[in-house]
mmCIF file of the N, C-alpha and C atoms, coordinates in Angstrom:
data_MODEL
# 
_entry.id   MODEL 
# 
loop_
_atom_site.group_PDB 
_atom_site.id 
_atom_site.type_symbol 
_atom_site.label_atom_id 
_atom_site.label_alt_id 
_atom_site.label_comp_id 
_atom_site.label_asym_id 
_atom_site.label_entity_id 
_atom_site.label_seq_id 
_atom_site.pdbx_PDB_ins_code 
_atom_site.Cartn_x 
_atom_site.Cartn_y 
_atom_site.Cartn_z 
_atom_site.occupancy 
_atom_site.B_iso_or_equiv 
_atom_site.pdbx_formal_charge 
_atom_site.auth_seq_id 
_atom_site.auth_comp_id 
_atom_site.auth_asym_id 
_atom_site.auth_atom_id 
_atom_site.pdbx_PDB_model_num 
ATOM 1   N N  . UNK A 1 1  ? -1.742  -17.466 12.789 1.00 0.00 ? 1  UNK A N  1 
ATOM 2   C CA . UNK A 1 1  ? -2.458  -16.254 12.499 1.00 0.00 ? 1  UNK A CA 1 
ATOM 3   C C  . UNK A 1 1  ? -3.101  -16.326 11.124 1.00 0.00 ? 1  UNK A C  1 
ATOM 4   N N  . UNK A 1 2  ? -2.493  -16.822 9.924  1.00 0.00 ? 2  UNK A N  1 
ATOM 5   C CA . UNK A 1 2  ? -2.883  -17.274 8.559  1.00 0.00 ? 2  UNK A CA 1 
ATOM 6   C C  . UNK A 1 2  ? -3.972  -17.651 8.754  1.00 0.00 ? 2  UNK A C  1 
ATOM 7   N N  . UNK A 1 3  ? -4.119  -18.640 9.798  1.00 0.00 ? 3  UNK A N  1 
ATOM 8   C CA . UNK A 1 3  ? -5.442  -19.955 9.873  1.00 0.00 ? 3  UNK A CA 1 
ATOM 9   C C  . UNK A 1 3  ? -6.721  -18.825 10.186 1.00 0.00 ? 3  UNK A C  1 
ATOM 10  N N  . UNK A 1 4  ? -6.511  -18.052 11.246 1.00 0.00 ? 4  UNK A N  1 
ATOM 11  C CA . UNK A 1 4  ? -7.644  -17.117 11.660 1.00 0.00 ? 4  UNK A CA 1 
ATOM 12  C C  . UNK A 1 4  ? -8.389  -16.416 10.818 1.00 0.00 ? 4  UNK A C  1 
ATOM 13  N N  . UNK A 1 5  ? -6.908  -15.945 9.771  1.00 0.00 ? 5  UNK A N  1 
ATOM 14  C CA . UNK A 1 5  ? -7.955  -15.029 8.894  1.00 0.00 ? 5  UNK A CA 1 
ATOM 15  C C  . UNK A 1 5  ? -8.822  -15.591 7.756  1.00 0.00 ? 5  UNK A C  1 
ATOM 16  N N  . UNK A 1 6  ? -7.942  -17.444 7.504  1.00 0.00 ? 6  UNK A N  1 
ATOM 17  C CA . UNK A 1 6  ? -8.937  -17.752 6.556  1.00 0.00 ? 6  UNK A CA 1 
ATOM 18  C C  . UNK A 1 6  ? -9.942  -18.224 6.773  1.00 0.00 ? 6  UNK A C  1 
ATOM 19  N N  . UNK A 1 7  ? -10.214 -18.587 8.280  1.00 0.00 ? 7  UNK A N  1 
ATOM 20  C CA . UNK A 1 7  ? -11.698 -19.105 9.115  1.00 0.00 ? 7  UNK A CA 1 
ATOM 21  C C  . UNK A 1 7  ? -12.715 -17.866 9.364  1.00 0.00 ? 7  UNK A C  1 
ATOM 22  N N  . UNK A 1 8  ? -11.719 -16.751 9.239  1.00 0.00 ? 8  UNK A N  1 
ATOM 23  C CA . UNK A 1 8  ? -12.782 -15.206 9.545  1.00 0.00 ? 8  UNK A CA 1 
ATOM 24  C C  . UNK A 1 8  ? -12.852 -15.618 11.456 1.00 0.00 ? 8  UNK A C  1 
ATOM 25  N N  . UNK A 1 9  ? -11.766 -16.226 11.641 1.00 0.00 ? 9  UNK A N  1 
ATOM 26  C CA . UNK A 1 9  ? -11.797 -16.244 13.326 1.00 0.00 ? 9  UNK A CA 1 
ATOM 27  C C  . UNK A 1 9  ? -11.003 -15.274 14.300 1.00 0.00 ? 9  UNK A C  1 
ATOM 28  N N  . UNK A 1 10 ? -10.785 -14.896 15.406 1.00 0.00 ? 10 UNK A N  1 
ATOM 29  C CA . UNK A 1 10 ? -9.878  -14.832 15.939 1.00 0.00 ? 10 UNK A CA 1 
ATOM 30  C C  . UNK A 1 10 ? -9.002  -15.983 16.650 1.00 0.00 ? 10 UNK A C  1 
ATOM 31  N N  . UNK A 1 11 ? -7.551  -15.489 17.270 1.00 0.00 ? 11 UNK A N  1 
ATOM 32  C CA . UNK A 1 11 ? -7.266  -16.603 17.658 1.00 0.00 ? 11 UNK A CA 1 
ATOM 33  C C  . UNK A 1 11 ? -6.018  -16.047 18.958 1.00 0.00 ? 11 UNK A C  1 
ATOM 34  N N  . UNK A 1 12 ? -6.300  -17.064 20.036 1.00 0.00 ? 12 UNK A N  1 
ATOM 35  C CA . UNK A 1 12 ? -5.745  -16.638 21.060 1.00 0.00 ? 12 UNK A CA 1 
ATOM 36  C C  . UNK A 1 12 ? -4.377  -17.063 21.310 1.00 0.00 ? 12 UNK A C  1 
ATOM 37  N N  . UNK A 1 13 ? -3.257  -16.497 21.112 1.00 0.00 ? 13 UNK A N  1 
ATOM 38  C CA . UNK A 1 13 ? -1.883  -17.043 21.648 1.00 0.00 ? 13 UNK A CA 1 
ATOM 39  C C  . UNK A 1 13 ? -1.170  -16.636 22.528 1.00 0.00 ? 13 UNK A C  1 
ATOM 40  N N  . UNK A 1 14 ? -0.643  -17.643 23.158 1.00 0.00 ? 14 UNK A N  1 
ATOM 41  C CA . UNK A 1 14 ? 0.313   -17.398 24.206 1.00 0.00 ? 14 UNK A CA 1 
ATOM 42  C C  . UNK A 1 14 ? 1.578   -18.080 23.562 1.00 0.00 ? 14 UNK A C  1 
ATOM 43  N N  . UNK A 1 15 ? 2.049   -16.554 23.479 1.00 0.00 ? 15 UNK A N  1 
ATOM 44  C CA . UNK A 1 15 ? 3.551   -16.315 23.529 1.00 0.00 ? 15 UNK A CA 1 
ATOM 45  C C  . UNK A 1 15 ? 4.815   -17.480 24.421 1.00 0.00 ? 15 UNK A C  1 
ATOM 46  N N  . UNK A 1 16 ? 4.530   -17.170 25.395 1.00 0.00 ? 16 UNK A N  1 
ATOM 47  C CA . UNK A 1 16 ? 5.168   -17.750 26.142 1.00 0.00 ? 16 UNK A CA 1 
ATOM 48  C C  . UNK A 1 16 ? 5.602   -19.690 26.209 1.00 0.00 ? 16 UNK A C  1 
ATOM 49  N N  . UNK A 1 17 ? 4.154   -20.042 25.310 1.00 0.00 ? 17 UNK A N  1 
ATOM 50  C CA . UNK A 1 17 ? 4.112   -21.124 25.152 1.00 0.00 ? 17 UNK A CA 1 
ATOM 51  C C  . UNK A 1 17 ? 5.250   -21.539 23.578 1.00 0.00 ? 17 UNK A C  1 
ATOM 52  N N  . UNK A 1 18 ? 5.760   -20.758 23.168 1.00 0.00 ? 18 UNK A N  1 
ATOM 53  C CA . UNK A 1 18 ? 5.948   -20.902 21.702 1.00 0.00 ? 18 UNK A CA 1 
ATOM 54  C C  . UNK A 1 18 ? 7.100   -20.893 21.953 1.00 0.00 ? 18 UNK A C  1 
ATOM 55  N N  . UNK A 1 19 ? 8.109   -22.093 21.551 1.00 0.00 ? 19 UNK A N  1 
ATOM 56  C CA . UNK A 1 19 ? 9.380   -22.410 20.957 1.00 0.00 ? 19 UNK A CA 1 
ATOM 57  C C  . UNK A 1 19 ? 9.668   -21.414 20.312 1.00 0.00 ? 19 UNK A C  1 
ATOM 58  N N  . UNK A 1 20 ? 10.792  -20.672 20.135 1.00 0.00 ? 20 UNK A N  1 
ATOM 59  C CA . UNK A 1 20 ? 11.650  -19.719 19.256 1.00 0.00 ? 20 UNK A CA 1 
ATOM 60  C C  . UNK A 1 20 ? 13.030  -19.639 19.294 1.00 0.00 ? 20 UNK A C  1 
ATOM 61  N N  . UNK A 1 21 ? 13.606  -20.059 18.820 1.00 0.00 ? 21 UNK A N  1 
ATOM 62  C CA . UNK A 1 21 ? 15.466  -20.228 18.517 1.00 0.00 ? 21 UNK A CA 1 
ATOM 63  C C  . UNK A 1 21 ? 16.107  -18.966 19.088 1.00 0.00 ? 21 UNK A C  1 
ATOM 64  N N  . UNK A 1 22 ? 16.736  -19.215 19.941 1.00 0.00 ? 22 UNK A N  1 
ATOM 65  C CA . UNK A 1 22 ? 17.642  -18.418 20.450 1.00 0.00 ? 22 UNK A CA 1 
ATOM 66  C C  . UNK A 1 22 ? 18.181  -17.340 19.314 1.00 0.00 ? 22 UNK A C  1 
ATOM 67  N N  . UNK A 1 23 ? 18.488  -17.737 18.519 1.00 0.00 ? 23 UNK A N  1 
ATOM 68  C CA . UNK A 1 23 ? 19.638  -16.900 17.405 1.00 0.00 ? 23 UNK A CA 1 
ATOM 69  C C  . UNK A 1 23 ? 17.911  -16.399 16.689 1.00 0.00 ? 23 UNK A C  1 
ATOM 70  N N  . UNK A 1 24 ? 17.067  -16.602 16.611 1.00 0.00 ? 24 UNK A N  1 
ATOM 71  C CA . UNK A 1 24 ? 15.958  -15.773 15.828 1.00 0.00 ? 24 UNK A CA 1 
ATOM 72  C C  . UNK A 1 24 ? 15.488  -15.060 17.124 1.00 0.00 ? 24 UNK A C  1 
ATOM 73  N N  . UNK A 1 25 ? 15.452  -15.015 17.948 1.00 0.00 ? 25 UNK A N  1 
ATOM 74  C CA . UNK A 1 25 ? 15.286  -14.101 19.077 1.00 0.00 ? 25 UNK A CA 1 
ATOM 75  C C  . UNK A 1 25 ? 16.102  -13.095 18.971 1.00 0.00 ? 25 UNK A C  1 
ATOM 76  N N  . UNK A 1 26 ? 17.498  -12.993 19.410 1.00 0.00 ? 26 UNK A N  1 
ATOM 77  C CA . UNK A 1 26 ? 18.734  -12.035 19.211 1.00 0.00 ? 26 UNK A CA 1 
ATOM 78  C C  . UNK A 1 26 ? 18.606  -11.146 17.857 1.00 0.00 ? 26 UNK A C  1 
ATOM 79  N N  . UNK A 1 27 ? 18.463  -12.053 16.472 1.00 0.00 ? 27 UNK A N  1 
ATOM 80  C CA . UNK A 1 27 ? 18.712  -11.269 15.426 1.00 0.00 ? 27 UNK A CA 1 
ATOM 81  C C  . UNK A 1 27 ? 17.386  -10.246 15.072 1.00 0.00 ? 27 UNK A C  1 
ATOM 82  N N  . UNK A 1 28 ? 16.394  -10.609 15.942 1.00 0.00 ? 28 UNK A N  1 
ATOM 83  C CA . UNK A 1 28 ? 15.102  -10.142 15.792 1.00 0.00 ? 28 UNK A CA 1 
ATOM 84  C C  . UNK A 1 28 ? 15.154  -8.375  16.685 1.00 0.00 ? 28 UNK A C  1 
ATOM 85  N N  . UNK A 1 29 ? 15.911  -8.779  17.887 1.00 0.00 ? 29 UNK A N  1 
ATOM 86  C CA . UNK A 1 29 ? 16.662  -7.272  18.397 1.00 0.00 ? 29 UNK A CA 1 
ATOM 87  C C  . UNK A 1 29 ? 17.247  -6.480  17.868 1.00 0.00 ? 29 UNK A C  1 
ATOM 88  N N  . UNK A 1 30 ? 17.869  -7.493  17.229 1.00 0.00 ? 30 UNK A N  1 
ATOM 89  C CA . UNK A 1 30 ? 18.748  -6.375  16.319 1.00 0.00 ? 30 UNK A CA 1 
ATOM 90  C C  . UNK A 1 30 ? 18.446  -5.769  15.348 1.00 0.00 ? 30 UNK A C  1 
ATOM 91  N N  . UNK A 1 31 ? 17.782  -6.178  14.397 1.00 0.00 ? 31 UNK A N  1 
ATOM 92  C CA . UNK A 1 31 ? 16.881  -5.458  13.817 1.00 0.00 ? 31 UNK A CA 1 
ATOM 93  C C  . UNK A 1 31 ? 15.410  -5.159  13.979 1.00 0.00 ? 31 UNK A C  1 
ATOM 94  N N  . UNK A 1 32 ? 14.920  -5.318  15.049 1.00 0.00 ? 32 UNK A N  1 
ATOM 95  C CA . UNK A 1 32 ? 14.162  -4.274  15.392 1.00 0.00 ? 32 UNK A CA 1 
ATOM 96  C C  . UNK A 1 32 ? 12.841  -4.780  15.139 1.00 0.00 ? 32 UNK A C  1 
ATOM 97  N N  . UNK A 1 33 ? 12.898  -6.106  14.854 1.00 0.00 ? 33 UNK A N  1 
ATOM 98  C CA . UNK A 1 33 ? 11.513  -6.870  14.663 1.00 0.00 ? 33 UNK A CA 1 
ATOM 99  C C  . UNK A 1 33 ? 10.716  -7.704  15.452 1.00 0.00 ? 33 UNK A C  1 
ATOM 100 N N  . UNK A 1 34 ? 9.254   -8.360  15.421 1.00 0.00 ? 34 UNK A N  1 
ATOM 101 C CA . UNK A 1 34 ? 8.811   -9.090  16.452 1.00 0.00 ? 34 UNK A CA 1 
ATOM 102 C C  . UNK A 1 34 ? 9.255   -10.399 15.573 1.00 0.00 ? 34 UNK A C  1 
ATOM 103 N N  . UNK A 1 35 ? 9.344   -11.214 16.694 1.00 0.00 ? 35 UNK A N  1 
ATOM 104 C CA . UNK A 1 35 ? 9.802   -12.615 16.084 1.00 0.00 ? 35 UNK A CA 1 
ATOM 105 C C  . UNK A 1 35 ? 8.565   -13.604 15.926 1.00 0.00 ? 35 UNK A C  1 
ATOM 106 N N  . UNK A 1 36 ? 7.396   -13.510 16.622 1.00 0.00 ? 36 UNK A N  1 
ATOM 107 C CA . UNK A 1 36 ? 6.446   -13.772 16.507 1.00 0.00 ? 36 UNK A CA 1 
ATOM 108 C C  . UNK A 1 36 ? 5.581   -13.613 15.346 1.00 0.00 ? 36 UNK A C  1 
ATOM 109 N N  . UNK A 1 37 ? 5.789   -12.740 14.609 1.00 0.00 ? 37 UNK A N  1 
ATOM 110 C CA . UNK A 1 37 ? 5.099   -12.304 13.452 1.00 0.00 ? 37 UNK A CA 1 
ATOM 111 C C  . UNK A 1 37 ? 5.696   -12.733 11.843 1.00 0.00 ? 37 UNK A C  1 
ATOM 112 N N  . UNK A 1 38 ? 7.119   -13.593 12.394 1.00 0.00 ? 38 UNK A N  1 
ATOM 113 C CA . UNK A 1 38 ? 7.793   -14.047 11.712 1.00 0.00 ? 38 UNK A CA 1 
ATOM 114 C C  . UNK A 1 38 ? 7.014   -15.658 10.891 1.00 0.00 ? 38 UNK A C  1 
ATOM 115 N N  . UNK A 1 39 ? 7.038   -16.208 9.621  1.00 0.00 ? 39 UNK A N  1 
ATOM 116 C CA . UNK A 1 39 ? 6.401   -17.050 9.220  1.00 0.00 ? 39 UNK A CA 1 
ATOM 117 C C  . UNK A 1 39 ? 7.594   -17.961 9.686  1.00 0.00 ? 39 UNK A C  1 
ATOM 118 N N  . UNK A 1 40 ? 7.226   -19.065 10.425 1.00 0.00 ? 40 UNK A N  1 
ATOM 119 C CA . UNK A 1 40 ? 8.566   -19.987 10.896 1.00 0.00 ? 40 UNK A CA 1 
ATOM 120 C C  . UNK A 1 40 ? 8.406   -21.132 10.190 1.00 0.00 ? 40 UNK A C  1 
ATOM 121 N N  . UNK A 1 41 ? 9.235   -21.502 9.241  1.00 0.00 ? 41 UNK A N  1 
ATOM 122 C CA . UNK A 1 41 ? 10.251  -22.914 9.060  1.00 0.00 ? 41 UNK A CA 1 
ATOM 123 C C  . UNK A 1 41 ? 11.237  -23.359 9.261  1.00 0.00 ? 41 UNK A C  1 
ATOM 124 N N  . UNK A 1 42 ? 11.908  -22.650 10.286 1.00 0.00 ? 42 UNK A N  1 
ATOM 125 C CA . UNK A 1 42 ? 13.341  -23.108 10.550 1.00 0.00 ? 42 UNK A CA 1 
ATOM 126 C C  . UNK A 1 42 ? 14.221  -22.460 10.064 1.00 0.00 ? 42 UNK A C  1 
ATOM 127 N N  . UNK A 1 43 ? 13.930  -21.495 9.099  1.00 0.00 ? 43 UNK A N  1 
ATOM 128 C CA . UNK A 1 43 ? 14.465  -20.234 8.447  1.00 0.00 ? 43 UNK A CA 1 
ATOM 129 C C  . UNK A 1 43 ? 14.294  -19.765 8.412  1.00 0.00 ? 43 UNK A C  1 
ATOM 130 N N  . UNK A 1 44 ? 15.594  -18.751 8.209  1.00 0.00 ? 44 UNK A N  1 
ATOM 131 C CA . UNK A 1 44 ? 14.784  -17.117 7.782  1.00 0.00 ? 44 UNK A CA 1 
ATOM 132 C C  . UNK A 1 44 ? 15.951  -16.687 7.294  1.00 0.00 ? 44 UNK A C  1 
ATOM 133 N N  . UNK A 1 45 ? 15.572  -15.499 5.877  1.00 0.00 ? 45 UNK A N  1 
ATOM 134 C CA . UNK A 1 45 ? 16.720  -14.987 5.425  1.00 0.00 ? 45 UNK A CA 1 
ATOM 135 C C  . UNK A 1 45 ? 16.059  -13.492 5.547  1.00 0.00 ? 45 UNK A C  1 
ATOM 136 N N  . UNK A 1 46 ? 16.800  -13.040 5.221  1.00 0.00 ? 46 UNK A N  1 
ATOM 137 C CA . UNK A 1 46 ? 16.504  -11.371 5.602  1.00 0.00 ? 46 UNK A CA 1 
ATOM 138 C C  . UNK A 1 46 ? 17.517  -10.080 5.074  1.00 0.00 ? 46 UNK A C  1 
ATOM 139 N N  . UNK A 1 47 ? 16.913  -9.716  5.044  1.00 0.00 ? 47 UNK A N  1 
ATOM 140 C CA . UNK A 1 47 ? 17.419  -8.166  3.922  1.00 0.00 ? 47 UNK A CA 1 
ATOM 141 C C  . UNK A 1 47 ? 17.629  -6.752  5.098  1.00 0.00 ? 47 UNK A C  1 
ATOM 142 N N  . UNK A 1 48 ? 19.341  -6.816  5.258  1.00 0.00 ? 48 UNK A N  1 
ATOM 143 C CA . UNK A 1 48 ? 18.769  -5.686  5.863  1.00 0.00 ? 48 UNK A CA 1 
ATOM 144 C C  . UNK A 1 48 ? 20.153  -4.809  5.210  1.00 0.00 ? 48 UNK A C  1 
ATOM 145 N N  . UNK A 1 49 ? 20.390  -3.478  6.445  1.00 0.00 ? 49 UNK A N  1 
ATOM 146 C CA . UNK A 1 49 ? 21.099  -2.513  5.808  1.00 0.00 ? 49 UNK A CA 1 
ATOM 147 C C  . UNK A 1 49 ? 23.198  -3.189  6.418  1.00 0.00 ? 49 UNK A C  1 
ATOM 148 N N  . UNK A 1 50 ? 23.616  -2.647  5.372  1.00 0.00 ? 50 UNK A N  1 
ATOM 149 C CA . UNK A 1 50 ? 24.951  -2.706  5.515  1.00 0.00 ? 50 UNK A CA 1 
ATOM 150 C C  . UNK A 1 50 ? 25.529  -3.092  7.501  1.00 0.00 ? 50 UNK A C  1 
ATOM 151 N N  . UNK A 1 51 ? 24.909  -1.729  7.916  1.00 0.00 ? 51 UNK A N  1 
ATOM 152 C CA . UNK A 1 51 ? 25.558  -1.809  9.144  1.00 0.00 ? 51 UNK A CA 1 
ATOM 153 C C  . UNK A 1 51 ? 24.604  -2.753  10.112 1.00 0.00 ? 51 UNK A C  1 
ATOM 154 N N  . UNK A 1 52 ? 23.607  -2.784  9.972  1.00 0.00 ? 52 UNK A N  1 
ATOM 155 C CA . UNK A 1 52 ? 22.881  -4.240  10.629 1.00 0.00 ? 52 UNK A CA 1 
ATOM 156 C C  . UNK A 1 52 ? 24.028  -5.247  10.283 1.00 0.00 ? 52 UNK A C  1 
ATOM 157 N N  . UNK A 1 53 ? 24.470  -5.902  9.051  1.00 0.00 ? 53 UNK A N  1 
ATOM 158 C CA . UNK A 1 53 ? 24.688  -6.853  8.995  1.00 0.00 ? 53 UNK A CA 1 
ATOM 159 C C  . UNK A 1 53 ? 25.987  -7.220  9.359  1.00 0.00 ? 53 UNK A C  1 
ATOM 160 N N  . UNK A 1 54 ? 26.817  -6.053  9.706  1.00 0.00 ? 54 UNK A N  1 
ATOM 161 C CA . UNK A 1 54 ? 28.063  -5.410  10.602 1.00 0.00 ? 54 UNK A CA 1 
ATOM 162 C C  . UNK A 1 54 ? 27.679  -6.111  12.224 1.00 0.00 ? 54 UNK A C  1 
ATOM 163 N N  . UNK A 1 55 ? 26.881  -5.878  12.307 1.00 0.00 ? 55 UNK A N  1 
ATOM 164 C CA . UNK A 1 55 ? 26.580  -6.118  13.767 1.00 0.00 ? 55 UNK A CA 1 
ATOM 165 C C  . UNK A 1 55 ? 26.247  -7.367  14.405 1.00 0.00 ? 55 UNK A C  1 
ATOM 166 N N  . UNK A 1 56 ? 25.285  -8.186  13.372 1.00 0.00 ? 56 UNK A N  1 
ATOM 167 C CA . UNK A 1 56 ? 25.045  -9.946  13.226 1.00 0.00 ? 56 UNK A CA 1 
ATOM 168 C C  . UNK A 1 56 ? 26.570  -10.570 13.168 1.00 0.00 ? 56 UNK A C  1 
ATOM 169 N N  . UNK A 1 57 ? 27.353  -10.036 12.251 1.00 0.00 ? 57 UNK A N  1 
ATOM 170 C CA . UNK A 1 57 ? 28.672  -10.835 12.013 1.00 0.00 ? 57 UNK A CA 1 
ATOM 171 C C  . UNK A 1 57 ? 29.378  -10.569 13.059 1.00 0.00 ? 57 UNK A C  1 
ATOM 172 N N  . UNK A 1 58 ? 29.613  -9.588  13.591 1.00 0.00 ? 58 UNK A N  1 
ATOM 173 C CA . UNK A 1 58 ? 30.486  -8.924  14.927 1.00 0.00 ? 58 UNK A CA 1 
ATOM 174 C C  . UNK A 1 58 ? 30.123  -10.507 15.889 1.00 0.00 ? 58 UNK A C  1 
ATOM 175 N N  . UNK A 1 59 ? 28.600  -10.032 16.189 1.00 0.00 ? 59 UNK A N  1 
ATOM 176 C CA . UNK A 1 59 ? 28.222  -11.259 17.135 1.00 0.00 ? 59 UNK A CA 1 
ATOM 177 C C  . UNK A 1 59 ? 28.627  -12.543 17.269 1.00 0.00 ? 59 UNK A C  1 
ATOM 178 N N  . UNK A 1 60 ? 28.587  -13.232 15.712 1.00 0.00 ? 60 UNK A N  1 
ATOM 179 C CA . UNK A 1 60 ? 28.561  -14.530 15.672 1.00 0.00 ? 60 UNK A CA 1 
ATOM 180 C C  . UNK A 1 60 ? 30.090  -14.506 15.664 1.00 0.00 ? 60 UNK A C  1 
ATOM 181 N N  . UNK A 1 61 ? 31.024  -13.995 14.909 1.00 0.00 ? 61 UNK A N  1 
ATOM 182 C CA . UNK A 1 61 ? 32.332  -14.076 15.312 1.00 0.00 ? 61 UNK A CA 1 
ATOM 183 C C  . UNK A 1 61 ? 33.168  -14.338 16.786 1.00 0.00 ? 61 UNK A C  1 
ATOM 184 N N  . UNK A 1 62 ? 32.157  -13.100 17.755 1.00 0.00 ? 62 UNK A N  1 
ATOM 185 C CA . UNK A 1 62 ? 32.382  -13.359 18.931 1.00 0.00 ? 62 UNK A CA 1 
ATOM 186 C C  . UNK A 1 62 ? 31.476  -14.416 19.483 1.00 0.00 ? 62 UNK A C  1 
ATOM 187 N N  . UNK A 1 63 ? 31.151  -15.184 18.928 1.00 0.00 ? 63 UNK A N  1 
ATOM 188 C CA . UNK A 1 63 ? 30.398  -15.964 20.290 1.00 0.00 ? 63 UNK A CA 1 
ATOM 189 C C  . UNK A 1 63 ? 29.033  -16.033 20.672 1.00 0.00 ? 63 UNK A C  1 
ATOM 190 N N  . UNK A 1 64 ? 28.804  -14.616 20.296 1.00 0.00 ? 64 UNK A N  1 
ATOM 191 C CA . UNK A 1 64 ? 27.545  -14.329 21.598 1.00 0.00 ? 64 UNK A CA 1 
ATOM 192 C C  . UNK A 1 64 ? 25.982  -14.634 20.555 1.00 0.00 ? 64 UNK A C  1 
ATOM 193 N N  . UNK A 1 65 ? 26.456  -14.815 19.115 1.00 0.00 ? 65 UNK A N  1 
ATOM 194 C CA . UNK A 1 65 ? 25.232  -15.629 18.594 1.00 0.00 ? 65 UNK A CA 1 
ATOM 195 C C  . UNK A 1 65 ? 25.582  -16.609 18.009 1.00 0.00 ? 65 UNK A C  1 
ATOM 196 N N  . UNK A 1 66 ? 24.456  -17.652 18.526 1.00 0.00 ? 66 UNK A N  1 
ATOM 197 C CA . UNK A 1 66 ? 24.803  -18.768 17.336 1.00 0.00 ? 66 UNK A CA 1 
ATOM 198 C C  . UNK A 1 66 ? 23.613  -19.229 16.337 1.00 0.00 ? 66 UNK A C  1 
ATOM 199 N N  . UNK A 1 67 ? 24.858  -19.448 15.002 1.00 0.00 ? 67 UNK A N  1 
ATOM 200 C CA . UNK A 1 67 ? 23.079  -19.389 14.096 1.00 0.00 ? 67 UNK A CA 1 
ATOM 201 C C  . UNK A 1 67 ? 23.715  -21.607 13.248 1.00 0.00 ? 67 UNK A C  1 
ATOM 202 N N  . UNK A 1 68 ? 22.263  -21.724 13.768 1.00 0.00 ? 68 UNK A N  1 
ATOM 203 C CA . UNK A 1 68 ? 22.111  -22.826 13.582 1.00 0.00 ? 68 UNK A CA 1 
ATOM 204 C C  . UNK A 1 68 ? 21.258  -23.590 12.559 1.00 0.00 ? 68 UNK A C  1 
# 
């Protein structure tokens, strides 16, 4: 999306075609964000509120996310 705006282009994506990490998918629900709009390097750190981060740890404790 960067590239578009510095060509003054648009640019067509399919979603569907795009690799996205399981655990940046999930944590992206959980707080309430598109993951797509996310700048991707393989990371991401993120700022959120107390009880969000109640809820990421719950997960990964149990199992049901894994952050890699």
């Amino acid at each position: 999306m960067e590239v578009g705006k510095v060509l003054k282009k648009g640019i067509k994506i399919w979603k569907e075609n795009m690799p996205i990490k399981e655990s940046i998918v999930a944590i992206s629900k959980i707080l309430d964000i598109n993951p797509y709009g996310l700048i991707y390097s393989d990371n991401m750190s993120i700022v959120v509120e107390d009880k969000k981060i109640s809820i990421i740890k719950e997960r990964v404790e149990n199992g049901e996310l894994l952050l890699y």
